[in-house]
C-alpha positions in Angstrom: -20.0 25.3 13.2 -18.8 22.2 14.0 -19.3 19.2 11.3 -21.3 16.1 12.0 -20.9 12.6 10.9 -23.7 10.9 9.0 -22.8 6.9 9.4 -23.9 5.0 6.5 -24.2 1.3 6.1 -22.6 0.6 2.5 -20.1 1.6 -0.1 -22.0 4.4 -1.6 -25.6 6.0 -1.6 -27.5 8.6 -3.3 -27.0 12.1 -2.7 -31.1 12.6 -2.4 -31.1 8.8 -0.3 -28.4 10.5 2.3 -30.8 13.6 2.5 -33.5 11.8 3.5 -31.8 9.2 5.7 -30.2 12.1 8.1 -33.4 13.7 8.6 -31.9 16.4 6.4 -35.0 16.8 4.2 -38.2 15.4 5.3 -39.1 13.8 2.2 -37.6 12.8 -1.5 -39.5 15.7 -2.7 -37.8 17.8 -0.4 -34.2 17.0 -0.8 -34.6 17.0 -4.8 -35.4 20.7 -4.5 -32.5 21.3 -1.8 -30.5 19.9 -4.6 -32.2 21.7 -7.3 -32.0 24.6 -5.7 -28.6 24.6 -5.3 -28.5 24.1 -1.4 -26.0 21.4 -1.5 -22.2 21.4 -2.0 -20.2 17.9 -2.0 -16.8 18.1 -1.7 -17.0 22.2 -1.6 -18.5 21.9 -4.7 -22.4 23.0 -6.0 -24.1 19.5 -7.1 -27.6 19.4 -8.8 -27.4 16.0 -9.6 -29.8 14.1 -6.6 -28.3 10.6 -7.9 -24.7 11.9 -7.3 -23.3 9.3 -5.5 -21.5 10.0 -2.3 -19.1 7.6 -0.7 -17.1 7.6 3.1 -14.7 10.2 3.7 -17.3 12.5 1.4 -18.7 16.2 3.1 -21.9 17.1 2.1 -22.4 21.0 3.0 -26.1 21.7 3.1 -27.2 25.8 3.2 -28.3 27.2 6.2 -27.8 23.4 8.1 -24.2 22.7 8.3 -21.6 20.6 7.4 -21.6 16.6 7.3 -18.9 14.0 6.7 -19.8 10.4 5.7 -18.2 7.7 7.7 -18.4 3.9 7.4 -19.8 1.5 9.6 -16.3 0.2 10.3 -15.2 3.4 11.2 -16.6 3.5 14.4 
């Protein structure tokens, strides 16, 4: 599967905040039980913290819907 980019417009945001701005999860509700449900690796690694805080150059690997890498605004 080929991994997307997710463009984000500062330094860091919210693991739960990224969820919701990809269209990921629908709602906060929804991406804090991704997260709780342990749906979501960052960095190839399980996170259940929806406040972890994800920066460019991160991948966020969500179950079932793929792989995404964070990318700055000036990257493009």
């Amino acid at each position: 599967m080929k991994m997307k980019t997710i463009q984000i417009y500062s330094e860091i945001i919210k693991l739960d905040q990224l969820l919701k701005f990809a269209g990921i999860a629908e709602s906060g509700s929804m991406a804090k039980a991704m997260i709780q449900d342990e749906m979501v690796k960052v960095n190839g690694e399980t996170v259940t913290a929806r406040g972890k805080k994800l920066k460019p150059g991160d991948t966020v690997e969500v179950e079932g819907l793929g792989t995404f890498q964070l990318v700055s605004e000036k990257a493009q």
